[in-house]
N, C-alpha and C positions, 0 to 999 in steps of 0.2 A: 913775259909779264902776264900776271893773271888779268882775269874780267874784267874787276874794277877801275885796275890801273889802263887796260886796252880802252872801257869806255871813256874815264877821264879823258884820255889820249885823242879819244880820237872824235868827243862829241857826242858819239852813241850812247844808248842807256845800254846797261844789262841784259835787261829782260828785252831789247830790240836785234842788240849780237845773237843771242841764242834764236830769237825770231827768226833773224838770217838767215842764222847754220839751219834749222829746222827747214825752212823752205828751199833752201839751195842759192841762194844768193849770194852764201860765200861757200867755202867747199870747206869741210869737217877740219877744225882745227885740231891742232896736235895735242893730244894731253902727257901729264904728267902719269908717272906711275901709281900714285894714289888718283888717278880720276881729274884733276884739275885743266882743266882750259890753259893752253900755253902759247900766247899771242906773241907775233914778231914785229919787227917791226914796218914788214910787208902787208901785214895783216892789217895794222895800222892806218894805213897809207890806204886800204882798198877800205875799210871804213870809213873814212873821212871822203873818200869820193864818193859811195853811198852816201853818206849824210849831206853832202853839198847835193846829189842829185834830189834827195828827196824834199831838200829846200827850196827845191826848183820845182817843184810839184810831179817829178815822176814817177809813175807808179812802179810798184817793186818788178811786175815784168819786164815795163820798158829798163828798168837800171839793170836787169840781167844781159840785153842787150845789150846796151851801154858795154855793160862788163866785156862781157864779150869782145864787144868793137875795141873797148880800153888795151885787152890783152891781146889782141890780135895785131902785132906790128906789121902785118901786112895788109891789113884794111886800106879802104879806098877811105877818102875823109868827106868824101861825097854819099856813102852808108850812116855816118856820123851823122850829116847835116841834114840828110832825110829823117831822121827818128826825132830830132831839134825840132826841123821845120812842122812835123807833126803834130809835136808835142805845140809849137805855138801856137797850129790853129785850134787843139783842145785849147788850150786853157783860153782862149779870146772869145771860142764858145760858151766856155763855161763864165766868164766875164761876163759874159749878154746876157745869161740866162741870170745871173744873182744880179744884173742890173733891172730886169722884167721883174725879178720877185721883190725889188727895192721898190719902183714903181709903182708894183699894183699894191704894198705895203703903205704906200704915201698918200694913194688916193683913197684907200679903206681910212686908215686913222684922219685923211683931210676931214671925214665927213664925218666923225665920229666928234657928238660934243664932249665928252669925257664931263657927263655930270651925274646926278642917280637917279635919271632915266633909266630904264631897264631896256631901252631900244637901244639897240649897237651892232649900227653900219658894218664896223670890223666882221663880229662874228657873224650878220647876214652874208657877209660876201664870202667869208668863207665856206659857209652852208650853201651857198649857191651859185658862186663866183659870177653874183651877178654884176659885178664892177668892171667883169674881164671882157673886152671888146670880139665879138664872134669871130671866129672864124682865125684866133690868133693863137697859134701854136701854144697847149697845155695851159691856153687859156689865162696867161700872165700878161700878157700887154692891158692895164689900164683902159676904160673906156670913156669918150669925152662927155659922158654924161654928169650929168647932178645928181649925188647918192645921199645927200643929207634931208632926211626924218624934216619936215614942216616940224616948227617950237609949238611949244604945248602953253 
C-alpha cells in the first residue's frame, strides 16, 4: 500500500511516516521501482503503535525504546514497566507544573478589573512575577497576597 493508504491505515499523517523514517523510528521502508513508499501490512501495525504511544504522551526516543522492548520477544516485562513507570512520573510533573501556571494565571486575571484602566495586574505580574510567592520553584505558585490596584 502506498503513503496515503498506510496513513489512513494506520492514523498517521504523511508528512509524520516520513518524520519516522527520517529520524529512525521506523527502519527505511521498501519502495517501488519508480521511487514510491511500499507499506505492509507489518508496517502498519508498527505505526499504529506509534500513534497509540504518542497519544500517550511519549516522546519519539522513549517510543524507540518501546520499539525496541516491542520487538524484542525476549524482553523482561519489568524493562517495559520501568519506561511506563517513568513516563508516569513525567507526565504527573508536568501536570503540577500546567496546574502552578493555571494558578498563578487565576490569581493575575483575579485582580485584574478588565475595564479601560490602563493599569493591568496581569501584565505587572508578568513583568515582574510579583504575584509569584518567593522562594517557589520558576516562581509559578501564586502568592496569598492582595494584587488588585485601589479603584480610581
Amino acid at each position: 500500500m502506498n503513503i496515503g493508504e498506510a496513513a489512513k491505515a494506520s492514523g498517521v499523517s504523511a508528512k509524520m511516516i516520513r518524520y519516522y523514517e527520517s529520524v529512525g523510528l521506523i527502519p527505511p521502508i521498501h519502495r517501488t521501482e519508480s521511487g514510491y513508499r511500499a507499506y505492509s501490512r507489518s508496517d502498519v501495525h508498527m505505526l499504529r503503535f506509534i500513534r497509540r504511544a504518542r497519544d500517550l504522551g511519549f516522546a519519539v526516543a522513549e517510543i524507540h525504546d518501546l520499539l525496541d522492548l516491542w520487538r524484542d520477544r525476549s524482553r523482561k516485562s519489568a524493562d517495559v514497566k520501568r519506561v511506563a513507570l517513568q513516563h508516569i512520573q513525567d507526565l504527573q510533573r508536568r501536570i503540577q507544573e500546567l496546574q502552578q501556571m493555571s494558578d498563578t494565571l487565576q490569581a493575575l486575571t483575579a485582580c485584574c478589573a478588565g475595564d479601560e484602566r490602563p493599569d493591568c495586574p496581569i501584565l505587572q505580574g508578568l513583568e515582574t512575577a510579583a504575584l509569584c510567592a518567593p522562594g517557589a520553584e520558576g516562581g509559578a505558585a501564586p502568592a496569598q497576597t492582595t494584587c488588585c490596584p485601589p479603584a480610581r
